[in-house]
C-alpha positions in Angstrom: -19.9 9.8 -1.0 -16.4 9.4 -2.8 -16.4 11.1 -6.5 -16.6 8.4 -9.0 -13.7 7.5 -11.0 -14.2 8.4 -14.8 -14.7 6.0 -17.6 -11.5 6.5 -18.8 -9.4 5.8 -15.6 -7.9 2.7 -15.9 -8.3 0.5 -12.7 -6.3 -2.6 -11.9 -8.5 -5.9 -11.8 -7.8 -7.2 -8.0 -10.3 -10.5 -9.1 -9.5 -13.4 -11.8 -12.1 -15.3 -14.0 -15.4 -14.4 -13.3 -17.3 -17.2 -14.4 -16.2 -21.1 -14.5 -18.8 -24.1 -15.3 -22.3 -23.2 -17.0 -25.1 -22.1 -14.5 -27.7 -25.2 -13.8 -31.0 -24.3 -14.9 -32.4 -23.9 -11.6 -29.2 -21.2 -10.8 -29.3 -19.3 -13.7 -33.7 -19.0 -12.6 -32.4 -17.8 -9.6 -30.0 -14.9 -11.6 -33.1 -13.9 -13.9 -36.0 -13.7 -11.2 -34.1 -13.6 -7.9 -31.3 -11.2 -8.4 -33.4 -8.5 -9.4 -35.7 -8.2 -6.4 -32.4 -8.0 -3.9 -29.7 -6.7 -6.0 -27.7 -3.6 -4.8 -28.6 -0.6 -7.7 -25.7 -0.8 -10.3 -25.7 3.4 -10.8 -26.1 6.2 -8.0 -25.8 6.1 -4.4 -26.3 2.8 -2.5 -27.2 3.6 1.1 -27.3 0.5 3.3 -30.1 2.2 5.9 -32.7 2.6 3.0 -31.5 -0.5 1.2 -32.0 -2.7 4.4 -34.4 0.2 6.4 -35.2 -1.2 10.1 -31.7 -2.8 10.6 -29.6 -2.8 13.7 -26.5 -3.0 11.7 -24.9 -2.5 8.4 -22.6 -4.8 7.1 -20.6 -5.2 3.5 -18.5 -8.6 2.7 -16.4 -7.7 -0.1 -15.8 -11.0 -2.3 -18.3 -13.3 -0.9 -17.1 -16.5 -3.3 -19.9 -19.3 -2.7 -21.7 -17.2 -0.1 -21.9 -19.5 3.1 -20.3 -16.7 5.4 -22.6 -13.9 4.0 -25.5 -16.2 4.1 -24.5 -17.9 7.4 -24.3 -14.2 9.2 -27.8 -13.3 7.9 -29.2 -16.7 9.8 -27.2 -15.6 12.7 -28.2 -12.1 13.1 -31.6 -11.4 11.1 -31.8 -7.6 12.3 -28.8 -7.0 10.8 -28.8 -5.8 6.9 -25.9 -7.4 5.1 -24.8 -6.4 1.7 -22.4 -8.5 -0.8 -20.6 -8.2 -4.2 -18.8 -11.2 -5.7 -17.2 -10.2 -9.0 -18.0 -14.4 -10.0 -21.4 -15.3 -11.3 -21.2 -18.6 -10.3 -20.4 -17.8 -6.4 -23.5 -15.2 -7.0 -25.7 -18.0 -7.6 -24.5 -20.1 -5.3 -25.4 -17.4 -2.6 -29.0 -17.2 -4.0 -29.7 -20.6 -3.2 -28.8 -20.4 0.0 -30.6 -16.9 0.1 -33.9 -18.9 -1.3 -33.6 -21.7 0.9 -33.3 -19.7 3.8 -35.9 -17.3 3.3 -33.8 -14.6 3.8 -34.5 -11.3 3.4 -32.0 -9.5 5.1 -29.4 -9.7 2.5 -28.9 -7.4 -1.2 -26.3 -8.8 -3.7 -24.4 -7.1 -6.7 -22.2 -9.3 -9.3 -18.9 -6.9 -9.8 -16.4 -4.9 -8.2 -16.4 -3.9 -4.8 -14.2 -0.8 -4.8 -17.0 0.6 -7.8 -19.9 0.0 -5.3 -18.0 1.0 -1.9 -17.2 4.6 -3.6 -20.9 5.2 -4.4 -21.6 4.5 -0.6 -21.8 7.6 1.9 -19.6 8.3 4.8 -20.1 6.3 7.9 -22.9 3.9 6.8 -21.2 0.7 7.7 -20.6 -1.3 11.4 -19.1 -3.9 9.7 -16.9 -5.1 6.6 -16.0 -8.3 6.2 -12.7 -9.0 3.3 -12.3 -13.1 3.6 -9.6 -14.9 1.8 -9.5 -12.8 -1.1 -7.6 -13.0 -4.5 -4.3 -13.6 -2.9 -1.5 -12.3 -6.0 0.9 -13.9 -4.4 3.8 -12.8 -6.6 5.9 -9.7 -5.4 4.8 -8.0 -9.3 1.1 -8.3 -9.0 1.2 -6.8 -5.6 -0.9 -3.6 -6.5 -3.9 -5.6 -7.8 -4.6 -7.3 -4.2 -7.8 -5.6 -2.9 -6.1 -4.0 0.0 -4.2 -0.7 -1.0 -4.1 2.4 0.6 -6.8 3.9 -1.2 -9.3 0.9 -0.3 -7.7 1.2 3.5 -8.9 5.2 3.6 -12.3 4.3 2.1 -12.8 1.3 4.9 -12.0 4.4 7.3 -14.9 7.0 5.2 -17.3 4.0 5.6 -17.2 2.2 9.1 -19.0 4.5 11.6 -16.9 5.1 14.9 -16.4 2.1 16.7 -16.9 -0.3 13.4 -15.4 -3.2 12.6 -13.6 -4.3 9.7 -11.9 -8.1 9.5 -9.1 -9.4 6.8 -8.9 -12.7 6.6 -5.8 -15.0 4.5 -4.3 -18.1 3.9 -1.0 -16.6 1.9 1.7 -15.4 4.1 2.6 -12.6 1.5 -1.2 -11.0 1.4 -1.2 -11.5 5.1 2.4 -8.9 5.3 0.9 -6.7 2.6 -2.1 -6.4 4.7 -1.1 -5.5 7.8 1.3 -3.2 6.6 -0.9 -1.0 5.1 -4.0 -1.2 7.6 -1.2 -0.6 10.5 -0.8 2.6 8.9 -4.1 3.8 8.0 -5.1 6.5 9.8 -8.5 5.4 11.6 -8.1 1.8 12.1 -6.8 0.2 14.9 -5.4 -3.4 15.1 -7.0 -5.2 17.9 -4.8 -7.9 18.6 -2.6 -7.7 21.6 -1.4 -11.1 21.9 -0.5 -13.7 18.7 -3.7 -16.3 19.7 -5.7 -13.2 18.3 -5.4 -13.2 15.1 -3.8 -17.4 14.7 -7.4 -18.1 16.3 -10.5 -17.6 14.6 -12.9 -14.6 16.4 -15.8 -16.5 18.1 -18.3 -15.1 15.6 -16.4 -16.0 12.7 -17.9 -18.7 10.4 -15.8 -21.7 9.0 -16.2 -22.1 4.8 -16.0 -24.8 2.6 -12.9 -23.1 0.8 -11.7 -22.2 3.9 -11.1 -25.8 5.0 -9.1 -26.7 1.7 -6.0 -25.3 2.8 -5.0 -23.8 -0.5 -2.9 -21.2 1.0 0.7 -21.3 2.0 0.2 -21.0 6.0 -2.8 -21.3 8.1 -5.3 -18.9 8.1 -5.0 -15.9 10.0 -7.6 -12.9 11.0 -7.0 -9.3 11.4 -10.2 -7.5 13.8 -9.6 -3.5 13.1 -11.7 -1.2 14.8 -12.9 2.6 13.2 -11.2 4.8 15.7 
């Protein structure tokens, strides 16, 4: 497990608002009485295998927005343990509605910031890590608070076992450069595409969103598969 950063190190918010409309009733029952029972521990070490015991795999998604990918994998693959954190309450409670109506039990949740929760995680404990369309900071001057960095590229490397996945997915041309840039480089990861159609295309197990389909980007979505070398 990474050392902790201390209180008084300032860290760069890679996330906007984190809450929008008012909670319906029935959402913010959910937060109260739901949450609790699955939430990922806010303080010490947050192990996926005794979090999710039993599981065939462990997988993060880091910024899950309204949840339907996070929630959609857990139908898909119910041995698999899948944990998420969404720094936006109202994408949190989104997720536990699905979560409820579902009857899943196969997934944890943690409202905040992914980076704080990856570095209390210990080495190798992850086959897969999803990062979809996140927070794109388009401009060239908010560059260092998009989510991928080269500190966040060396701890997807401490926490994907050998042979793990992770995938970055965009719909902004200038996170897509940034991105690749700096996961081309990381030592441990290894891009997987070896002809264009592999990352213009969506993977076969990849699961089509809501916000996806909007188009809000500036070119169409594309989708980096690294492997943990």
């Amino acid at each position: 497990m990474s050392s902790n950063r201390s209180p008084e190190d300032p860290r760069l918010r890679t996330f906007g608002r984190t809450k929008s409309r008012t909670l319906s009733a029935r959402q913010q029952s959910l937060v109260d009485d739901l949450l609790p029972e699955i939430a990922i521990p806010a303080s010490g070490e947050v192990d996926p295998a005794a979090l999710l015991p039993g599981k065939s795999a462990h997988v993060l998604e880091i910024g899950f927005g309204g949840g339907e990918h996070l929630t959609g994998q857990a139908r898909c693959h119910a041995d698999h343990g899948y944990l998420g954190v969404e720094p936006f309450i109202n994408g949190v409670a989104k997720a536990l509605t699905q979560i409820e109506a579902a009857g899943l039990t196969n997934v944890r949740l943690l409202e905040g910031d992914a980076r704080e929760v990856m570095e209390r995680m210990p080495d190798h404990c992850l086959d897969t890590i999803f990062l979809l369309f996140p927070d794109p900071w388009p401009k060239a001057r908010h560059a260092k608070r998009r989510f991928v960095q080269d500190d966040t590229a060396a701890e997807f490397v401490r926490l994907l076992k050998p042979g793990g996945r992770l995938r970055v997915a965009t719909d902004v041309k200038a996170y897509a450069d940034h991105a690749l840039w700096i996961l081309r480089r990381a030592e441990g990861l290894e891009w997987q595409a070896r002809k264009a159609d592999d990352w213009r295309l969506p993977p076969a197990d990849h699961l089509t969103t809501r916000y996806e389909r909007k188009n809000l980007g500036d070119c169409a979505p594309v989708f980096f598969d690294f492997v943990r070398v």
